[in-house]
PLY file of the C-alpha trace (Angstrom):
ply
format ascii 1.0
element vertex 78
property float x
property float y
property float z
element edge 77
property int vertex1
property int vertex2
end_header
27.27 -103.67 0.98
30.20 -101.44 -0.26
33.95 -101.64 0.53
35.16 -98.29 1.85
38.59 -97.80 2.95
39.02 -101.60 3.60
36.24 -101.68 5.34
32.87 -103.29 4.93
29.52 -100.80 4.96
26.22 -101.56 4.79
23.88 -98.43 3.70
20.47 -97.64 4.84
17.82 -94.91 3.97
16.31 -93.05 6.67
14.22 -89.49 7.06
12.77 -90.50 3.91
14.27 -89.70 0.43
17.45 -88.12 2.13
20.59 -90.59 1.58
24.34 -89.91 1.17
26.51 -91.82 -0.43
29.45 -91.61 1.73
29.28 -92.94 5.44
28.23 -90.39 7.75
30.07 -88.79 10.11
27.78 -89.46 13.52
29.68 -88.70 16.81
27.34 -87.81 19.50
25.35 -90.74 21.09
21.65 -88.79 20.76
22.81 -89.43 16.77
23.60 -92.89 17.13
20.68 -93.45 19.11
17.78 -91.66 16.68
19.95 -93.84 13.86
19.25 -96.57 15.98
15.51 -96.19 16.49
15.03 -95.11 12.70
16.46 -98.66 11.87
14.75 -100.46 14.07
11.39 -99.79 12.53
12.24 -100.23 8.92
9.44 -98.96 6.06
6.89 -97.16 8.38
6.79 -93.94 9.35
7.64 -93.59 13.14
6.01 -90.96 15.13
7.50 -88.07 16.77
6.42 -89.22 20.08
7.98 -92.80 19.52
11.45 -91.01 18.67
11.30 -88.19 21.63
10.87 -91.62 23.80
13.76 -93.31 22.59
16.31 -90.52 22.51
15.60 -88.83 26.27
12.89 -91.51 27.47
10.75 -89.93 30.48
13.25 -87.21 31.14
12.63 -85.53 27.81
13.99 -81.83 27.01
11.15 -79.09 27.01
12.11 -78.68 23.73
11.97 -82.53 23.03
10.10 -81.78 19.43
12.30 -78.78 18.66
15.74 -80.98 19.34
14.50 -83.75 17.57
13.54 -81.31 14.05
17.88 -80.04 14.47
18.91 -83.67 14.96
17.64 -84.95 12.18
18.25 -82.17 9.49
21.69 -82.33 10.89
21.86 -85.82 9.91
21.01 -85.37 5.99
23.56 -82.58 5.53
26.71 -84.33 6.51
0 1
1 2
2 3
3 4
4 5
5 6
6 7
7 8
8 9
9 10
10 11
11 12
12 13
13 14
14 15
15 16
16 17
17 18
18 19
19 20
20 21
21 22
22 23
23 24
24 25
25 26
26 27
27 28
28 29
29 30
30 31
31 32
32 33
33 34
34 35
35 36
36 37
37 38
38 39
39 40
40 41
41 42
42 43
43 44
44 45
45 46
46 47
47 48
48 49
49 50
50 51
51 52
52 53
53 54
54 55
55 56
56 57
57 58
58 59
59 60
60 61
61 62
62 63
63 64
64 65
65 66
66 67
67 68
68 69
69 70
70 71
71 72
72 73
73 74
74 75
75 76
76 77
């Protein structure tokens, strides 16, 4: 746990070796929610399939896979 700006934080690592060491700026709910499933499966590997489910559920995107690739590269890089 770390103190930042008065404020308790606890840090996880998720997409594999990726981390940052300042909290992460997520503001749309599809974020929050691939955070979300990513956390709820801690140290395994989750499966495309499981996250496309999770984010859009049976009214996935065409470009479900495609989405999901942006999402979480746009995570790492903030």
């Amino acid at each position: 746990m770390f103190a930042y700006s008065g404020v308790d934080i606890t840090l996880f690592r998720v997409l594999g070796l990726q981390a940052v060491d300042r909290s992460p700026a997520l503001r749309a709910p599809m974020e929050l929610r691939l955070l979300a499933a990513l956390l709820c499966r801690p140290n395994v590997v989750v499966p495309v399939e499981d996250l496309i489910a999770a984010l859009w559920g049976e009214q996935k995107p065409p470009r479900a896979r495609k989405a999901l690739q942006v999402m979480c590269g746009g995570c790492g890089s903030r």
